[in-house]
C-alpha positions as CSV (number, residue, x, y, z in Angstrom):
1,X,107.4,-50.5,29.8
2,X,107.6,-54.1,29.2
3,X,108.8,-53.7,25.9
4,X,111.8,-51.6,26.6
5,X,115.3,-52.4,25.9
6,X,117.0,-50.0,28.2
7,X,116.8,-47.7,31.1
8,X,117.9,-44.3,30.2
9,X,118.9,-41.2,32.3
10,X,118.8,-38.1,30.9
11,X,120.1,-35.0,33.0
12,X,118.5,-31.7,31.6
13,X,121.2,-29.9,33.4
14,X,121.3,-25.7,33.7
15,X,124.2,-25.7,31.3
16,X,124.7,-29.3,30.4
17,X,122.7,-32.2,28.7
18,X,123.9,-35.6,29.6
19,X,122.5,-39.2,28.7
20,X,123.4,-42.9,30.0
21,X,121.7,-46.0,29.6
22,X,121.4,-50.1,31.1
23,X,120.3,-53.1,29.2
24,X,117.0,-54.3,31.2
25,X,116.6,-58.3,31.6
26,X,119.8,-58.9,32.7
27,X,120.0,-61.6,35.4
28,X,119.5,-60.6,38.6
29,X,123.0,-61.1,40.2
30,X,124.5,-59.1,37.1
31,X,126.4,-55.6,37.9
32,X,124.0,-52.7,36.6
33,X,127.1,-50.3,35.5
34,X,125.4,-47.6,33.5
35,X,127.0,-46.2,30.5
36,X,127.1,-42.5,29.0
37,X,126.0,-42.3,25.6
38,X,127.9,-39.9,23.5
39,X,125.8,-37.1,21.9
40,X,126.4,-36.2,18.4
41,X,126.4,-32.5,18.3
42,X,127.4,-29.2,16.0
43,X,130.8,-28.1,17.0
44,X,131.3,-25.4,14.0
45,X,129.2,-24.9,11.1
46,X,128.7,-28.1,9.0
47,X,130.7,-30.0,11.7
48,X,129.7,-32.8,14.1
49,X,131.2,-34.9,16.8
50,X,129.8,-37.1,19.4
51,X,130.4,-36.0,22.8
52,X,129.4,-37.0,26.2
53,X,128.1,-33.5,27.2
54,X,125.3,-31.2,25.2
55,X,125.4,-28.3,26.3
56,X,122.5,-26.6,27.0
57,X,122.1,-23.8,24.9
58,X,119.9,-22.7,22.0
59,X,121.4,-20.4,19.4
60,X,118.9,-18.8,17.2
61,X,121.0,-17.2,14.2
62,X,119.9,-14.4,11.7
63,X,118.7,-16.2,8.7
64,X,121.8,-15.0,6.7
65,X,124.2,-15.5,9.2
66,X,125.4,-19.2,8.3
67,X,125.8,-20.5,4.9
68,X,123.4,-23.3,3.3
69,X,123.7,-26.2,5.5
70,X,126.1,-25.4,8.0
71,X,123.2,-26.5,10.9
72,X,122.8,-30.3,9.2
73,X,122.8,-33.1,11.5
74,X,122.8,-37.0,10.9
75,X,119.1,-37.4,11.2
76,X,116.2,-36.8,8.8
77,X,114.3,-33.4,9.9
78,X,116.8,-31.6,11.8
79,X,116.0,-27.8,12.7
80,X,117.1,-25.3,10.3
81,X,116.8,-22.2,12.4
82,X,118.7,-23.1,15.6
83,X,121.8,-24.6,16.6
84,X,121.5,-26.9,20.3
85,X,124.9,-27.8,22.0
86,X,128.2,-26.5,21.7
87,X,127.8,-24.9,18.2
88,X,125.3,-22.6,20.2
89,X,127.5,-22.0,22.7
90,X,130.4,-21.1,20.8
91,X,128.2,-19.0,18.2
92,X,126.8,-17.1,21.7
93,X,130.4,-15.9,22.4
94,X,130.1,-13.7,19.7
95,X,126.7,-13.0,19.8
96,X,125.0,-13.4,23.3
97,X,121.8,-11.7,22.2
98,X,120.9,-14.8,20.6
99,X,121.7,-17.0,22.6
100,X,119.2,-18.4,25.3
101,X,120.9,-20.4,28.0
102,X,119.4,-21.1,31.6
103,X,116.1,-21.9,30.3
104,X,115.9,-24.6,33.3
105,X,116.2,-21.9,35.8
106,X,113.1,-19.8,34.1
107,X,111.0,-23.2,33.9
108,X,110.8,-23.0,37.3
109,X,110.7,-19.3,37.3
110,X,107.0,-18.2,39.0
111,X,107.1,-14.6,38.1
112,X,107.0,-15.0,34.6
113,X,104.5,-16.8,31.9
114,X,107.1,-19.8,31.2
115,X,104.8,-20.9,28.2
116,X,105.7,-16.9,26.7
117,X,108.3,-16.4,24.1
118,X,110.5,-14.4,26.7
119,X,113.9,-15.7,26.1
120,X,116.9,-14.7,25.1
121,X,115.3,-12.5,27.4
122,X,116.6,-8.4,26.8
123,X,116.5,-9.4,23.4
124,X,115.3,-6.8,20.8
125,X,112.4,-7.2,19.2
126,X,113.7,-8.3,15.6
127,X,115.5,-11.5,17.6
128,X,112.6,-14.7,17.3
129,X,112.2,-15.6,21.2
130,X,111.3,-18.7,22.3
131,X,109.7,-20.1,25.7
132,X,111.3,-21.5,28.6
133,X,109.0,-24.9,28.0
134,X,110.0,-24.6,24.3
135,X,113.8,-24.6,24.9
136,X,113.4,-27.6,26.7
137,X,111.8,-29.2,24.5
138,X,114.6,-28.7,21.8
139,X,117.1,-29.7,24.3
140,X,114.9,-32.8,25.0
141,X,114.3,-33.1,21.2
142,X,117.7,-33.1,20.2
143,X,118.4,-36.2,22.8
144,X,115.7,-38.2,21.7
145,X,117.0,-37.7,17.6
146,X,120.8,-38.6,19.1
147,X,119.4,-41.7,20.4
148,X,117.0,-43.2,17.7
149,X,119.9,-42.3,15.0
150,X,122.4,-44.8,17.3
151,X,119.5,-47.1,18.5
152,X,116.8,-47.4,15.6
153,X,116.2,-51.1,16.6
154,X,115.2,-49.4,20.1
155,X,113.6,-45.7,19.4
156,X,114.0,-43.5,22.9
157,X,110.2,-43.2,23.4
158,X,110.0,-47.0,24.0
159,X,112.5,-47.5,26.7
160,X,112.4,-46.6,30.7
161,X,112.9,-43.1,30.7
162,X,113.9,-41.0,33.8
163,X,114.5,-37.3,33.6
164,X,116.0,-35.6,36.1
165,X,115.3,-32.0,38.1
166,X,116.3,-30.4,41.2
167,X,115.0,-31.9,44.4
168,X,113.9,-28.0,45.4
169,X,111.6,-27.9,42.0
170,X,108.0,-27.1,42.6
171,X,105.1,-29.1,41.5
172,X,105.3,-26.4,38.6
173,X,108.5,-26.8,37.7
174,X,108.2,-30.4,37.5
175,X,104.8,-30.8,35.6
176,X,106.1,-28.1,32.7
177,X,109.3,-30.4,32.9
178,X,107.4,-34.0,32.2
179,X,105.4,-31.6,29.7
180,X,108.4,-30.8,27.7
181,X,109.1,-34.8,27.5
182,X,106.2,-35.3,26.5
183,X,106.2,-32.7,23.5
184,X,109.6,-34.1,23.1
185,X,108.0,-37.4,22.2
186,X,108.7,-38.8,25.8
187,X,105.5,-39.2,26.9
188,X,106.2,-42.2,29.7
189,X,109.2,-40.3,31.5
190,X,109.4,-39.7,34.9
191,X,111.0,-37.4,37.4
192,X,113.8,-38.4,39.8
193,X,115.5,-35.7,42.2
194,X,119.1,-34.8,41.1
195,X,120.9,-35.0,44.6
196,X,118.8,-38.4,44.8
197,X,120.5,-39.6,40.9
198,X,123.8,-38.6,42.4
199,X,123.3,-41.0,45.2
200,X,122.5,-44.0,42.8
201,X,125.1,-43.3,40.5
202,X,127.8,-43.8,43.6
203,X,125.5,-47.0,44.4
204,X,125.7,-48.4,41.7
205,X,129.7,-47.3,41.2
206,X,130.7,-48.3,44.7
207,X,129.1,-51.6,44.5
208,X,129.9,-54.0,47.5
209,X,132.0,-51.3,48.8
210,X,128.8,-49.1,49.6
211,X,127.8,-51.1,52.7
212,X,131.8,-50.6,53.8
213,X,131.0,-46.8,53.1
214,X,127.5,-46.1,54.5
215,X,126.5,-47.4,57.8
216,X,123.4,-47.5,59.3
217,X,122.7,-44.0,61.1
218,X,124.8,-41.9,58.6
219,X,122.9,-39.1,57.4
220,X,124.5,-38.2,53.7
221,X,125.0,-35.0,52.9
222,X,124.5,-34.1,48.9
223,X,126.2,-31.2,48.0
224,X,125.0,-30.7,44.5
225,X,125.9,-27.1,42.7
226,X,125.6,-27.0,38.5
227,X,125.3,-24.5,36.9
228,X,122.4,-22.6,37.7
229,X,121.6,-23.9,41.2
230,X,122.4,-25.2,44.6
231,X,120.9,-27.8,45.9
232,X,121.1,-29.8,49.2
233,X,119.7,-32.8,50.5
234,X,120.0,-34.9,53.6
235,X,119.4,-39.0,53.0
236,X,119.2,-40.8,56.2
237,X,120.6,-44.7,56.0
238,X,118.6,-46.7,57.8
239,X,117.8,-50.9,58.8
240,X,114.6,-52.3,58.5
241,X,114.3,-55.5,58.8
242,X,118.0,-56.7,58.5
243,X,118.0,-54.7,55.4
244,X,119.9,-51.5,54.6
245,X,117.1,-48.7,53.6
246,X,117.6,-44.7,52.3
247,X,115.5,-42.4,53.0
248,X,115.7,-38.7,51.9
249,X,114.6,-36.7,54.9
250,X,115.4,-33.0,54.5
251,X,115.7,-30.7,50.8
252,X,116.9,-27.3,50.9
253,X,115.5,-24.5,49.1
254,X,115.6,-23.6,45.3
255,X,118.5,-21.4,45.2
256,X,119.7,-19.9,42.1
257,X,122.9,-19.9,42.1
258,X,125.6,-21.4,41.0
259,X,128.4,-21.9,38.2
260,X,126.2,-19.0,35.8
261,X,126.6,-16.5,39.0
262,X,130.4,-17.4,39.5
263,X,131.2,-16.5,35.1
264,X,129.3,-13.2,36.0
265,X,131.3,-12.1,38.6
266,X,134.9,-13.6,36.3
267,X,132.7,-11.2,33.5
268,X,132.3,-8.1,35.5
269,X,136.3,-9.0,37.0
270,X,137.7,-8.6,33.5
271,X,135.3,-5.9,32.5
272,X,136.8,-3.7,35.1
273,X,140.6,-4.7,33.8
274,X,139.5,-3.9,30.5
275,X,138.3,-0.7,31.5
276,X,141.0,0.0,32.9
277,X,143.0,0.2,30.0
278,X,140.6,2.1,28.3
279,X,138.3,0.0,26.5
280,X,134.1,0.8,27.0
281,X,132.2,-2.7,27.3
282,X,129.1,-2.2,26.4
283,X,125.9,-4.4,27.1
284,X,126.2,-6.7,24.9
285,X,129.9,-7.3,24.7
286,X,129.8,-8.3,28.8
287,X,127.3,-10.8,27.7
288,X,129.7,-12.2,25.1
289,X,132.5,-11.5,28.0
290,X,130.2,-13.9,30.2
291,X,130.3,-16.6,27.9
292,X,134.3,-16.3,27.0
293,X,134.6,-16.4,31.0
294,X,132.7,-19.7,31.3
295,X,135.1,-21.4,28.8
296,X,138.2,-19.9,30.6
297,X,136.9,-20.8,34.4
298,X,136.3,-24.6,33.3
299,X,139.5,-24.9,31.3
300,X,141.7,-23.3,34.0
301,X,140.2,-25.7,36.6
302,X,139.9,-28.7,34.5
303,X,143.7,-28.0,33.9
304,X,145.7,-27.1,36.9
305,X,149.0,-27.0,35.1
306,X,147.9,-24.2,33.2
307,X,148.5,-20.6,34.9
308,X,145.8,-18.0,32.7
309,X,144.0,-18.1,29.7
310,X,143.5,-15.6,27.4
311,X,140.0,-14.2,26.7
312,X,138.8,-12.6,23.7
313,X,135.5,-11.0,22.7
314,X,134.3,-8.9,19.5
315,X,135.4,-5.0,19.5
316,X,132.8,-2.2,18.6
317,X,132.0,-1.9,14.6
318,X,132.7,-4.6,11.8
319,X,136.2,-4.1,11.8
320,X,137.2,-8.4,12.1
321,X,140.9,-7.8,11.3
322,X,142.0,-6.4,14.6
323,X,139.2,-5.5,15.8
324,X,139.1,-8.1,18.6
325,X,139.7,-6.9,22.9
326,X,142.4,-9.2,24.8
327,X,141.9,-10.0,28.1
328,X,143.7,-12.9,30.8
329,X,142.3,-14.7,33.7
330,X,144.7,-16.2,35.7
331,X,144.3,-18.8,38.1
332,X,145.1,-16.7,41.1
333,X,142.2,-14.6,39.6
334,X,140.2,-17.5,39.9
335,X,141.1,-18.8,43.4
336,X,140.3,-15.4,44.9
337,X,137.0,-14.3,43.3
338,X,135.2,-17.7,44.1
339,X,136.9,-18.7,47.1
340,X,136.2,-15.2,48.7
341,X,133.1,-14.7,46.7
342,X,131.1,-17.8,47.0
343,X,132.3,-20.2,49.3
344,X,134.1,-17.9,52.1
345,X,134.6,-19.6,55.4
346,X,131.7,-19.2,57.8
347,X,130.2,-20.5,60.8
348,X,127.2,-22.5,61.9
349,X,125.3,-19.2,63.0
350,X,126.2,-17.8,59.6
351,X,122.8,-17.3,57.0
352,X,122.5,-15.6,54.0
353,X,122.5,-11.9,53.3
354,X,119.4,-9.7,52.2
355,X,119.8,-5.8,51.1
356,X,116.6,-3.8,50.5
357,X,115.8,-3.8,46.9
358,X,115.3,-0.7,44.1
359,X,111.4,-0.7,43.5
360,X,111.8,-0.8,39.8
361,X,113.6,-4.0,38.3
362,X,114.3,-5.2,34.5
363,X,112.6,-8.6,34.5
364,X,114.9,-11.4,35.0
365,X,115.6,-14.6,36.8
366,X,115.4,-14.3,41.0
367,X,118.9,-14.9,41.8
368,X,119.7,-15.5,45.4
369,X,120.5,-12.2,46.8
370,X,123.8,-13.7,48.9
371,X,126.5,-15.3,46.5
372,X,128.1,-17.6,49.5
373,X,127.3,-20.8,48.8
374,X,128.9,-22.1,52.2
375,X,126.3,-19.7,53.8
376,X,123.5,-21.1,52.0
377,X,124.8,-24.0,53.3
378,X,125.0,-22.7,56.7
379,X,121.4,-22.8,56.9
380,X,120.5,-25.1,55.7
381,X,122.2,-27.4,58.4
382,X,121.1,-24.8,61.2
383,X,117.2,-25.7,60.0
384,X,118.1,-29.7,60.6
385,X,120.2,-29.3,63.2
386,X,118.6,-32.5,64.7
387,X,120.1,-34.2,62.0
388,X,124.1,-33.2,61.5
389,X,125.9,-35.2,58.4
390,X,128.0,-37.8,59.1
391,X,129.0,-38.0,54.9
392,X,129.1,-36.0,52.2
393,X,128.7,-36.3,48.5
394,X,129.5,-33.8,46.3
395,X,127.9,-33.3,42.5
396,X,128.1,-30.5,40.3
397,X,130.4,-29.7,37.7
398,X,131.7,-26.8,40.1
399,X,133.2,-29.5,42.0
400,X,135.3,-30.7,39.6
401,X,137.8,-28.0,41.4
402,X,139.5,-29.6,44.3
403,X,139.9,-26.4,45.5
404,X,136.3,-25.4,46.1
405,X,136.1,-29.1,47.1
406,X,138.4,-28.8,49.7
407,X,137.2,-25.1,51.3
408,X,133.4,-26.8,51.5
409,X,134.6,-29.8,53.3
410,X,136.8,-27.5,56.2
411,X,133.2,-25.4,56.2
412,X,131.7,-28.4,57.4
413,X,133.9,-29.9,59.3
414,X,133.9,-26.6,61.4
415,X,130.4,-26.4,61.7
416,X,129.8,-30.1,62.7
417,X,132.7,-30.4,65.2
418,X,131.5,-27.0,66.9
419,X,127.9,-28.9,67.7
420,X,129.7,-31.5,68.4
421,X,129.9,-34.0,66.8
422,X,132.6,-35.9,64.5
423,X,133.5,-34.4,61.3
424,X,131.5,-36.3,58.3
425,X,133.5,-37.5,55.9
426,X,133.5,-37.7,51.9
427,X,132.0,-40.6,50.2
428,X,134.5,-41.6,47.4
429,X,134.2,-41.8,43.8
430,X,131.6,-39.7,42.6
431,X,131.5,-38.9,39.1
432,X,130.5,-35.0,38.9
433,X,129.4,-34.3,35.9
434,X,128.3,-37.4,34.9
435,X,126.9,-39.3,38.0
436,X,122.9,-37.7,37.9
437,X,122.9,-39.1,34.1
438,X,124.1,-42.5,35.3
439,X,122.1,-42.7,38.4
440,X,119.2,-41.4,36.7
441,X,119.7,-45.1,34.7
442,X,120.4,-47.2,37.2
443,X,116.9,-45.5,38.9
444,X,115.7,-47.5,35.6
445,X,116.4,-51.1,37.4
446,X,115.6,-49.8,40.8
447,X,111.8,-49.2,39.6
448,X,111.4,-52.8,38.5
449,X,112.4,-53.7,42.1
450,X,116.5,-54.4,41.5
451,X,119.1,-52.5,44.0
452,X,117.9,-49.9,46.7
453,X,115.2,-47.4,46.4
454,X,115.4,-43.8,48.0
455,X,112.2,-42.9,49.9
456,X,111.2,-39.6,49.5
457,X,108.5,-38.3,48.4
458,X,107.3,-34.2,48.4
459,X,110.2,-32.3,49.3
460,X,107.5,-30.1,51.0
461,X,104.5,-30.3,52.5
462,X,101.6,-28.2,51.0
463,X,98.8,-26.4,51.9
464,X,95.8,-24.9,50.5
465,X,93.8,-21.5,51.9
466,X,91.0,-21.5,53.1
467,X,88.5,-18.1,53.8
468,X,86.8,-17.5,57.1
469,X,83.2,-17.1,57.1
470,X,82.7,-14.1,58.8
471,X,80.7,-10.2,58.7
472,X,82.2,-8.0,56.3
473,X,84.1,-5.6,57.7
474,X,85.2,-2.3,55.8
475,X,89.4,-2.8,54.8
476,X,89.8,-6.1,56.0
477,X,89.6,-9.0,54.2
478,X,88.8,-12.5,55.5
479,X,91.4,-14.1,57.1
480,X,92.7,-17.1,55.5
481,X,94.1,-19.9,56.9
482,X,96.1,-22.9,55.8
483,X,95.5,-26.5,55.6
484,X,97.7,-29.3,54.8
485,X,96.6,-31.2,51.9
486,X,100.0,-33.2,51.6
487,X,102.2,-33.8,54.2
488,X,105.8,-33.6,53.8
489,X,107.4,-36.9,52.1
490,X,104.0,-38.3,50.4
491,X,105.1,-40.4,47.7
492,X,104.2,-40.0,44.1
493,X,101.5,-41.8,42.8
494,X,100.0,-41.5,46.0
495,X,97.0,-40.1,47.9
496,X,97.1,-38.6,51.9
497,X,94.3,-39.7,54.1
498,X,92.4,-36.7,54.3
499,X,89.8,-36.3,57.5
500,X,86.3,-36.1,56.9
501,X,86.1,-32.6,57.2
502,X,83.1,-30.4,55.1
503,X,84.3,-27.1,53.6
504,X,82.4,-24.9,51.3
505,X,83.2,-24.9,47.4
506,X,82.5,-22.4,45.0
507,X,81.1,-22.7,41.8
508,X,79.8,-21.5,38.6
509,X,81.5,-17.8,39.0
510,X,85.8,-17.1,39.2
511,X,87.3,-17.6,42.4
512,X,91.0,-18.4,43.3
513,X,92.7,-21.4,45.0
514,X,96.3,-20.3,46.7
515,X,98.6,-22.6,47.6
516,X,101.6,-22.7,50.1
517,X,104.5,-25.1,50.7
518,X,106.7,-25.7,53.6
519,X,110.1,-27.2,54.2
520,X,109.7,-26.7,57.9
521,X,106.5,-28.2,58.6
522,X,107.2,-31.9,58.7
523,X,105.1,-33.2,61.3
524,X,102.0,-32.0,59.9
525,X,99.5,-34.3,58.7
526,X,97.0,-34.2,56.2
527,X,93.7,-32.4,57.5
528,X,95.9,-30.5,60.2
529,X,94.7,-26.6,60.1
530,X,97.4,-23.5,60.5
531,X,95.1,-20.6,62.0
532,X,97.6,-18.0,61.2
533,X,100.1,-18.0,57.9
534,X,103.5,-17.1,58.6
535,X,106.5,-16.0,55.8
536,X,109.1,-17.4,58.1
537,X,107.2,-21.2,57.8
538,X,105.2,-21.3,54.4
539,X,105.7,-19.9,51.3
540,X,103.1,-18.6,49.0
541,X,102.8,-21.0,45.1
542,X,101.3,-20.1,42.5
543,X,97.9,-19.0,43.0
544,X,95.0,-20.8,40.9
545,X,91.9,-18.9,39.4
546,X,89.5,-20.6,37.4
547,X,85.6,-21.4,37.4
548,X,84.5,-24.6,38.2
549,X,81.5,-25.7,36.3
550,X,78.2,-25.7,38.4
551,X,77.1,-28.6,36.9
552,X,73.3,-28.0,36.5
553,X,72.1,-31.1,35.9
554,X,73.6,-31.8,39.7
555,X,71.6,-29.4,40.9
556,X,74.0,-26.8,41.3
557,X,73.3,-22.6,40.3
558,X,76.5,-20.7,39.5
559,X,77.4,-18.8,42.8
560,X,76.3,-21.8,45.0
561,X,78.4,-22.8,48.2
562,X,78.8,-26.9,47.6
563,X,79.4,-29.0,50.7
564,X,82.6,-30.4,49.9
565,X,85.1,-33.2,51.0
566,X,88.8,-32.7,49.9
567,X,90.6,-35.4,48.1
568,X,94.6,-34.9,47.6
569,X,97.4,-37.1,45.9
570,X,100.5,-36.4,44.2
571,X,101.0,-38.0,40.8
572,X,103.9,-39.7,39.9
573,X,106.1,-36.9,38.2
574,X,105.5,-35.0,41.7
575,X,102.1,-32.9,41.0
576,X,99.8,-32.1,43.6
577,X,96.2,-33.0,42.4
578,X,93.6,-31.6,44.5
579,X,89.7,-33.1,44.2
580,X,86.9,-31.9,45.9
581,X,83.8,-34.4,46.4
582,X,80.2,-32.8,46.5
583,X,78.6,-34.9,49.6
584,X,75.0,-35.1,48.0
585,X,75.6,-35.7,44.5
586,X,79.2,-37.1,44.7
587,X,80.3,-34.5,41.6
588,X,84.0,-33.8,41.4
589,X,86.2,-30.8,40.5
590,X,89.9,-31.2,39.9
591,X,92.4,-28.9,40.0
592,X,96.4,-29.2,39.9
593,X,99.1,-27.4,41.2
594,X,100.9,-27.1,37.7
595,X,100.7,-25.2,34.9
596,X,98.2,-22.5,34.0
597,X,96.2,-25.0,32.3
598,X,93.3,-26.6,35.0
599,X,90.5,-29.0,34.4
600,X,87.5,-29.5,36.6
């Protein structure tokens, strides 16, 4: 925007909100050194204080359960029927069913209707839900209010925005993301990768030191577990023309799982001690337990002079006085469970675990079957094992432990030297819970063509199906194959070259469009036709159904077969727009790959 004052970052974390900003217009020899903006937040009822973290959870309290006022904020029109931040989280303690947390992980959640009131999902029915898109939104909402309170000469929704999301995120996932902004009264943000933020927040920190730090042929290894998910990315440093360049050439899967899985298993830990001595945890007092763990895990770590802390959680009844269950986690506790849990040492043949799964399910978010990050992790460097790190970065509030630090680095280090090759080394300085905020900023300046851009485009490449013509034969159903309609790495706000190829489009009467995506399939180009569809090398997206008009006055009867030419692009917050171009008339029909909501 030429108007804006400032580039702002905003990292809509799993469990964390965090926001930094730049001046623009500053000369163009001046250091960009972002700067976190505090948040001011409910602690307790009727109580605020600015902090640099918000986390993300949404507490939605019976309408008698705080007194008049206790949910005020600084700024006209605050909510009255929710708390956002750390009020929420400390009210879920006590009362998990009310709580909704992870609501980034079920925006990108494709088995459920993310636009549905689902969540605090189990809830009973007398708990007001809310959707995955809507607890965004107040998340996004709450920002924006933080911001115009301390910047009214410079209101949020006129200044460079960047959001951030997981490099693995699907064009779903990303458009109901950039939809939440909008409805948050961002309409102009963008998207940026997280692993990718990471890597210009230690730009921008290391300064001249980062040419002394990266060298051309390093591939970087970002190491990036939050909260909710894992995610890895390889970013190639390259010359071009005398000039240092970054490409990201490689994103792993979207895994669930993270720091939300590792306060589950500290739950279940202490659930069993407490059993032990006698006490019945019920269903709702583990999710309470779940929540008292989180606070315990990140204090213990965060202070390594300290040997346990002491959990409590709400007895059975309304007995207050007494009524509470004790319960310690030590750090020896801690140290064993997600050492031997999650990140376990393992080899460079090691994958991830599957075990056959009970037909029947309670609906809920896909968690990664095999807790081990460092096998996760495994893989992914086995899938690129033309390309071994030579660094690493690590992001993540998990990493804040130097301990899980430390057992990731000798995982790599065994897995590299034993195909090898020289052990990569840790890139210095990060800031991990902080840095995607700040980079996310600095991204700010690096759009108006200041500092070094990452290249990187679709972390996938994606295809569309396509039905052979053929006889019908009794059982068997058309075979379908694939073709690439967006090659791996196509930039946003781009369009592929498509051939000149005539398919067959239907109109006037429902059909479906399905979509795949691979990670694998890099050298495909646009046009490039897979006869067969295999699990092992594309996925299946969300499928499509709609109608697309027949457009009478074109000439066109519903049920007609339209010679068509496909158009594809991917718009600049990553989604994959897909036009097809009637060769007599020149009519078009649109459709996205993005939300349930399609226009032709």
């Amino acid at each position: 925007m030429s108007t804006s004052t400032y580039a702002v970052g905003i990292d809509l974390g799993t469990t964390h909100c965090a926001v930094a900003s730049a001046p623009l217009g500053a000369s163009e020899h001046a250091v960009i050194a972002p700067e976190v903006q505090a948040i001011p937040q409910l602690v307790a009822p009727g109580q605020v204080e600015a902090r640099e973290l918000l986390p993300s959870f949404l507490y939605l309290p019976h309408p008698e359960e705080l007194p008049p006022g206790a949910l005020g904020l600084p700024w006209p029109h605050h909510p009255t029927d929710r708390a956002v931040g750390e009020l929420a989280r400390v009210l879920g303690t006590k009362s998990a069913l009310r709580l909704v947390s992870s609501a980034k992980s079920w925006l990108c959640h494709a088995g459920v209707d993310r636009r549905a009131p689902i969540l605090p999902a189990n809830a009973p029915a007398e708990i007001t839900k809310v959707s995955p898109l809507e607890a965004s939104v107040r998340y996004l909402e709450h920002v924006r209010s933080a911001w115009d309170h301390a910047h009214p000469e410079a209101p949020l929704a006129a200044q460079r925005v960047t959001i951030t999301v997981p490099a693995s995120f699907d064009p779903v996932a990303r458009e109901l993301t950039a939809e939440a902004a909008k409805l948050a009264g961002l309409p102009e943000a963008v998207l940026l990768e997280e692993p990718q933020a990471a890597l210009y927040s230690w730009i921008a920190s290391a300064g001249a030191a980062f040419r002394e730090q990266a060298r051309v042929g390093d591939v970087i290894l970002v190491v990036d577990v939050g909260g909710g998910t894992s995610d890895f990315s390889l970013i190639a440093v390259r010359e071009e023309q005398g000039s240092l360049q970054l490409e990201r050439i490689a994103v792993g899967d979207h895994i669930l799982l993270g720091g939300d899985n590792m306060d589950l298993a500290l739950a279940y830990f202490l659930k069993g001690e407490l059993e032990g001595k006698g006490h019945a945890i019920d269903n709702a007092q583990l999710a309470t337990l779940t929540q008292a763990a989180r606070g315990a895990k990140e204090r213990l770590l965060s202070h390594p002079d300290e040997p346990s802390v002491q959990v409590v959680i709400p007895g059975h009844g309304s007995k207050l006085v007494g009524g509470s269950i004790k319960a310690e986690l030590t750090r020896a506790d801690i140290e064993r469970l997600l050492l031997e849990g999650f990140f376990p040492v393992v080899t460079r043949e090691a994958k991830p675990t599957s075990r056959p799964r009970a037909a029947l399910t309670q609906l809920g978010l896909p968690y990664a079957q095999d807790a081990a990050v460092t096998r996760h992790l495994a893989a992914f460097i086995a899938r690129n094992a033309g390309t071994l790190p030579t660094a690493i970065l690590f992001n993540g509030g998990v990493f804040k432990s130097e301990l899980l630090r430390a057992r990731v680095r000798a995982v790599l280090d065994g897995i590299v030297t034993t195909a090898g090759a020289v052990a990569p080394r840790v890139l210095a300085g990060a800031d991990l819970d902080l840095a995607v905020a700040r980079g996310a900023a600095y991204y700010g300046h690096v759009r108006s063509g200041r500092g070094m851009r990452i290249r990187g485009g679709t972390a996938m490449a994606y295809y569309v199906g396509v039905e052979s013509a053929m006889p019908a034969v009794p059982g068997m159903p058309a075979p379908l194959s694939a073709l690439c309609v967006a090659p791996f790495g196509l930039e946003e706000g781009t369009r592929a070259q498509m051939p000149e190829a005539e398919l067959g489009l239907i109109v006037g009467e429902p059909v479906r469009f399905q979509f795949f995506g691979s990670s694998l399939r890099r050298e495909d180009r646009a046009g490039t036709v897979l006869e067969s569809i295999r699990d092992d090398e594309l996925r299946a997206l969300q499928d499509i159904e709609v109608t697309l008009p027949a457009e009478p006055d074109a000439g066109h009867k519903p049920g007609d077969v339209v010679i068509v030419r496909l158009q594809a692009g991917v718009t600049e917050v990553g989604t994959l727009q897909l036009e097809a171009v009637a060769k007599v008339t020149s009519t078009r029909w649109k459709v996205e790959l993005d939300t349930r909501d399609l226009s032709a």
